[in-house]
N, C-alpha and C positions, 0 to 999 in steps of 0.2 A: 590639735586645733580642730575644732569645728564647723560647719556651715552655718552661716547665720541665717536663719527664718526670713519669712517674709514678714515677719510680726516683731522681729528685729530691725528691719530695713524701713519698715514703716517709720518704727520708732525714732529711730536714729536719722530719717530725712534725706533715705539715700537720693538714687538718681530719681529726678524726677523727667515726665516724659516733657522735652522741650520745643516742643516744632513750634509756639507760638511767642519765643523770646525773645528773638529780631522784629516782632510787629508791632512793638510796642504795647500798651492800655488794654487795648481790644482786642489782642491775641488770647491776652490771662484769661478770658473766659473760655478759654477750651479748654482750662483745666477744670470746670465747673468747682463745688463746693470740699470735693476731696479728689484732690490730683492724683492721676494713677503712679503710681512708684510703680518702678520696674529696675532688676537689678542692671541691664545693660539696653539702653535705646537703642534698637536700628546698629549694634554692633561698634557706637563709640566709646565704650570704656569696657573696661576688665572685669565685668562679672562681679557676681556676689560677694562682698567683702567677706574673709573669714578673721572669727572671731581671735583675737589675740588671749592664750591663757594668762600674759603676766599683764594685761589689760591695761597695757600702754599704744597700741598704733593697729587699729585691724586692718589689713590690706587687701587687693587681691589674690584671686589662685595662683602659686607659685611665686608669689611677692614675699619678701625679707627687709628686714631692719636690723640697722645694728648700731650701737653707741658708739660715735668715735671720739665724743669729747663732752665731758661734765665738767660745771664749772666748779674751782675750787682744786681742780684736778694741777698737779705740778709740771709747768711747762719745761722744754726742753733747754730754756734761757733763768732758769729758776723764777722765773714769775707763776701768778696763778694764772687758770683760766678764769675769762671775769666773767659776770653773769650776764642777763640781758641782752642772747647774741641776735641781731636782728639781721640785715640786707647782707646779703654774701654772693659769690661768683667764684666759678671755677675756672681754671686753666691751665691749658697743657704746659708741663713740667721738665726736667730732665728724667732722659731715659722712661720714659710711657709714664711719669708720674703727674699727681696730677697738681694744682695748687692751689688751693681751696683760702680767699681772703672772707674775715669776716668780722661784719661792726658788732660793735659792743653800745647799746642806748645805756648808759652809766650816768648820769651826775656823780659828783667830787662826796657825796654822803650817802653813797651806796655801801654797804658790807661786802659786797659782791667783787670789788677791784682786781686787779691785776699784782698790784702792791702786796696784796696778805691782808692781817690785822692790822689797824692802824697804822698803813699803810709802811709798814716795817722794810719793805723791799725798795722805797722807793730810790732812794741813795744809788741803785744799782743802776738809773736811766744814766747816759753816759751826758756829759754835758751838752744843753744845747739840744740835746733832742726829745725833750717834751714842748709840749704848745704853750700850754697852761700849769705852772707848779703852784698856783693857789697860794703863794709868798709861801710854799715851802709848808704849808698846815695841810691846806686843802686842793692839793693838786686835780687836774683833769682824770676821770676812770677811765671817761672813753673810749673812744679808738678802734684799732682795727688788731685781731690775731690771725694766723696762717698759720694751717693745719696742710701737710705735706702728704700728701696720700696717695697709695698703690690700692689700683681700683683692682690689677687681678689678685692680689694677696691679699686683699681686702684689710689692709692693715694698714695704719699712721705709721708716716719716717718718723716725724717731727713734728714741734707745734711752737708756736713760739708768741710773742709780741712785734707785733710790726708798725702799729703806729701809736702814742703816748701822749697823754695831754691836753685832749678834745674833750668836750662833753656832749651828751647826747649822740651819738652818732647812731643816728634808725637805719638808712637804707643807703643806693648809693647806685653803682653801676660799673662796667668794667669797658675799660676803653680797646679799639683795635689793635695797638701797640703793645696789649700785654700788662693793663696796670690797672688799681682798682679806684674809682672815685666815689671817697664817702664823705658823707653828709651832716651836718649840724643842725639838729634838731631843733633848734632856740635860737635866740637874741638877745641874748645874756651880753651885758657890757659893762666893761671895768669899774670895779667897785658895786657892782649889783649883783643879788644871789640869786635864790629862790626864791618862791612864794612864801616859804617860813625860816630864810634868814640861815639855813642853816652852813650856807658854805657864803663865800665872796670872789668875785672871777677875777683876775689878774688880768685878764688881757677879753678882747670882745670878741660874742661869740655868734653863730649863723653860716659858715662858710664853708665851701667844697675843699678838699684836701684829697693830695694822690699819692698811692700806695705801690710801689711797684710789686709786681706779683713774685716774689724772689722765690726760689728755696730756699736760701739759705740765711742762716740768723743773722736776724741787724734789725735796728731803726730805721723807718720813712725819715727823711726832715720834714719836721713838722710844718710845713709852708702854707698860708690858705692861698686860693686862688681867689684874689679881690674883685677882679672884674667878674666874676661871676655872680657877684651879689651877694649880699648878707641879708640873709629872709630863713625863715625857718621852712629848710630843705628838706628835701624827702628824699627823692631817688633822682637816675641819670640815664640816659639814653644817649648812645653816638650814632649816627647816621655815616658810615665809612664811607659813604659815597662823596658826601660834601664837605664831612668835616661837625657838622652841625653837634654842637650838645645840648639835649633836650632836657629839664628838668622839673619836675611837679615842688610844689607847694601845701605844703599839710594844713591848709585854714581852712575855713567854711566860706569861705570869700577867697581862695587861692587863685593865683594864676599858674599859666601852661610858660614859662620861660624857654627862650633858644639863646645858646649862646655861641655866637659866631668866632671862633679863635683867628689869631694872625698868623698862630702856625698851629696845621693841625694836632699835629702830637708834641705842641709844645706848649700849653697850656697857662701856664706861668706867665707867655710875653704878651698875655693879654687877648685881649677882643671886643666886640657888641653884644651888650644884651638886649635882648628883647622880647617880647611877649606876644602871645597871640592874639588876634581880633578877628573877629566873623565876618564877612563881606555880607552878610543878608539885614534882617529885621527883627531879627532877637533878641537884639539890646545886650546883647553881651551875655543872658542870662541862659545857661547850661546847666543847673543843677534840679529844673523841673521839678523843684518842690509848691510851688501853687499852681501851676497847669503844665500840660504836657507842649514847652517852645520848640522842643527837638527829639524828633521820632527817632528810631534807629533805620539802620539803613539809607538815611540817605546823603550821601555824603555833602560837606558844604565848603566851597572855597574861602582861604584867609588872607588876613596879612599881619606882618610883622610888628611891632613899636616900638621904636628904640626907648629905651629908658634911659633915666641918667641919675647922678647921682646914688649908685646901685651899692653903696656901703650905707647909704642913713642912717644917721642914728636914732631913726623916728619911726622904724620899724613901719617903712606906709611903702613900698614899692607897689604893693598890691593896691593902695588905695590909689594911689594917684596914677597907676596902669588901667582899671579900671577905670577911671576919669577921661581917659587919652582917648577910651574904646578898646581896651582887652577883653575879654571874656572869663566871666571866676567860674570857679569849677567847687565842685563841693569835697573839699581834702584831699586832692590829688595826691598817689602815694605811689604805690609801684610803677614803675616802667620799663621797659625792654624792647629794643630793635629785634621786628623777626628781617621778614625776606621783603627788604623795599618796605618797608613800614612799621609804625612804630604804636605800641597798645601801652596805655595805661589807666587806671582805677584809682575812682573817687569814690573812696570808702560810703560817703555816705548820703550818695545822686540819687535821684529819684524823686518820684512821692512820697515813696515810703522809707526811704531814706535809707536803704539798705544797700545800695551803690549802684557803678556804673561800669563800664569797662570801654571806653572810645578808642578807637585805630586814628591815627594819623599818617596819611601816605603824603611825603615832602614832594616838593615840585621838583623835576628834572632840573630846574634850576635854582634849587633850594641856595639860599643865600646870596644869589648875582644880583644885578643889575636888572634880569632879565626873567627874575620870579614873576613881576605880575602879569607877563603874556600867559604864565600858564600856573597858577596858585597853588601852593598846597592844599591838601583835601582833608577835611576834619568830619569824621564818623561816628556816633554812638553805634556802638558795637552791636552792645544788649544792656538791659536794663531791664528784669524782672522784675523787680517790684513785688517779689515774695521770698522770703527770706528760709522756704523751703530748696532754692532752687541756688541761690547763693546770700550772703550775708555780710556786709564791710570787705569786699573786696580791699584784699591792701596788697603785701609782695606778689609779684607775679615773674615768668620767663615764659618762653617761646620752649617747647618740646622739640625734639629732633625732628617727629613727624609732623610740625606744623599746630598741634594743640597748644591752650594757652595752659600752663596750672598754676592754679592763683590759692593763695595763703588765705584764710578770713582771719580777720581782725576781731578775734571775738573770745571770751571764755564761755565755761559753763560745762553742759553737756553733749553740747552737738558744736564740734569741732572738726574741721576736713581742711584737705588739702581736695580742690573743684575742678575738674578740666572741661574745658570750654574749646567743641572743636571748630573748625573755620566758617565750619554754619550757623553758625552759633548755638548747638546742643549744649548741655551740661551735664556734669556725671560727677559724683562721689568717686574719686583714687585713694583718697585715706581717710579714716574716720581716728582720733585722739579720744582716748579715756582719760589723757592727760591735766584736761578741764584750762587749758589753756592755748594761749596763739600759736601756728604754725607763723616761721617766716624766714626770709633768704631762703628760698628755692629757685634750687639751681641745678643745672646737668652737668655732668662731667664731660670732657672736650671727647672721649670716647662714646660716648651716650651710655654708658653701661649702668651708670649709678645717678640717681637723684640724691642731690644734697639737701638737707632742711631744719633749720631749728623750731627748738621746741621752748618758745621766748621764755618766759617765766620758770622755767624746770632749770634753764639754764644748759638743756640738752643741744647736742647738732646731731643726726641721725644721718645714714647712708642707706638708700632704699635702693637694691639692685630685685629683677624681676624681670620676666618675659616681656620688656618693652615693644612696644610695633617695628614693625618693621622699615626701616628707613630707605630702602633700596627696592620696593615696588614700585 
């Protein structure tokens, strides 16, 4: 392996210098007409990426990858691995192992399935525990699989199928209790297909569904959680402290949903949805594509809306929250609780529409009675508004040392995994030869391994490396 140039680094879009990304508009101009690249800002990221010879992932110094799962690969329940692996979470295991859940974005006329070939496997879901069997032609591909892994052997126990029957499932989140909640990417409803007819859905589709984080082999039941709303979901966020489940919205007019349970780790017996609203003069309007309504840095109190009607079948939660006084956001997609606060990225905020990354710190009395004496705080994080610096911010988590690393939602040639530290710096950690999406990045409950798919390859990769130090 080689050191990569700085005529390499150029090319490829590494770290650029970031001091003016928290100041919004008027910062960019310190990077005049050609932004200085440097391989490491002020000491937040890892150095020079070195070049990959089988020109699949370049990393940094002393950074490794390794394949733990290809789709099409024979699972350990004789299903396949399906393609499409998107939102994942990891979790501590039996005996230091670790549990790695993870969605599958599939519709019922992908090749890619979990089935095999025309879908010859399916017979083997055991009754009752798929969502959707498509009247038994075109069953759901869906879903979620769990990959069992020993982070010091660096080797897979097992891998298996663990949830059956969903479509779309992009992203999700993992709850305190140890379980994983994935998402429905659409609003697909019975008797209606795709845009070209080619499959018919059995039952309707938009909904949260929970996976427990197992070892060992079995099916989820497939149950949605209704009160959570039927909207086309992206990812999940818990706040342990209150209970709260937070969730983004993949539209261009999305909202920021909370949803309040009746028991917290019991998800099923229901709760409040609601959505967010701005207490100031913004009109609800956060996605700053005709002028700049909301700077970063400063933070803005909210409140709540209750919604109703939160299964319609008119696919409008968003419109008629918006109406109420919510706030839309521009394709709200990743999300993740760090430490008392919660960050997530709208693919495509801005001017230049290249995204956004907001923190939300909940109020001490998130969810009582007694929220409006002291409001939740809504942040635009960063918002560069150049696309050397980050591009469709989508999957993101919280690092052990407090960095954000977020996925871009992008193909082509310039492909990274972006760490964004609490200053808001940015820095290249992966650069993809792959020419396709990173996403579910995730840590393992040890901090030793970064988990991550490589969406379209149908890869998941384990990146272990001199991570920082957590204990300074």
């Amino acid at each position: 392996m080689e050191q990569l140039t700085r005529r390499d680094l150029l090319s490829r879009w590494g770290v650029v210098t970031a001091g003016a990304v928290s100041v919004g508009f008027g910062g960019l101009r310190l990077f005049s007409e050609t932004p200085v690249l440097r391989a490491d800002v002020a000491g937040q990221g890892y150095g020079e990426l070195v070049r990959d010879r089988k020109r699949r992932v370049d990393l940094p110094p002393g950074f490794s990858y390794k394949v733990i799962s290809e789709v099409g690969d024979k699972m350990d329940d004789g299903f396949r691995v399906p393609g499409s692996p998107d939102g994942m979470a990891a979790f501590a295991g039996p005996d230091g192992l670790t549990v790695l859940v993870r969605n599958h974005e599939l519709y019922p006329d992908s090749t890619e399935g979990p089935f095999g070939k025309r879908n010859k496997l399916f017979d083997r879901v055991p009754t009752g525990m798929v969502y959707d069997d498509g009247n038994r032609r075109t069953p759901g591909l869906g879903g979620t699989t769990t990959i069992v892994y020993d982070t010091r052997r660096k080797k897979v126990v097992r891998e298996f199928l663990s949830l059956a029957g969903t479509h779309r499932n992009c992203a999700g989140g993992p709850t305190p209790w140890g379980s994983w909640l994935t998402c429905e990417e659409t609003v697909q409803r019975v008797g209606s297909g795709d845009e070209l007819k080619k499959f018919v859905a059995a039952r309707d589709h938009g909904y949260v569904f929970e996976v427990p984080a197992s070892a060992e082999l079995g099916l989820a039941a497939p149950e949605p959680i209704r009160e959570m709303g039927r909207f086309r979901h992206e990812a999940v966020a818990i706040d342990p402290a209150s209970g709260a489940v937070y969730l983004t919205e993949d539209r261009e007019d999305g909202l920021l949903f909370r949803f309040l349970p009746k028991v917290a780790d019991k998800l099923q017996r229901g709760g409040r949805l609601q959505a967010l609203g701005l207490l100031d003069d913004s009109g609800g309007e956060t996605r700053n594509w005709d002028k700049q309504r909301i700077k970063p840095g400063r933070p803005r109190p909210v409140k709540w809306i209750d919604m109703d009607n939160v299964e319609s079948p008119q696919d409008d939660l968003r419109v008629r929250g918006f109406r109420a006084g919510a706030a839309r956001f521009a394709r709200g997609e990743g999300i993740w609780y760090g430490e008392k606060e919660v960050f997530f990225a709208c693919t495509e905020g801005g001017r230049a529409k290249v995204g956004q990354i907001w923190r939300y710190r909940p109020s001490p009395h998130e969810g009582t009675d007694q929220e409006s004496s002291a409001p939740g705080q809504l942040e635009l994080f960063i918002e560069p508004n150049d696309s050397r610096l980050i591009d469709s911010a989508d999957n993101l988590t919280v690092a052990p040392w407090g960095d954000l690393v977020v996925c871009e939602d992008r193909k082509g040639t310039v492909v990274r995994l972006v760490g964004v530290t609490p200053a808001g710096g940015i820095y290249t950690l992966a650069h993809s030869h792959l020419a396709d999406e990173f996403a579910g990045v995730t840590f393992s409950p040890d901090g030793s391994t970064l988990f991550v798919n490589v969406q379209g390859k149908g890869l998941t990769l384990a990146i272990t490396g001199p991570w920082k130090d957590t204990t300074a």
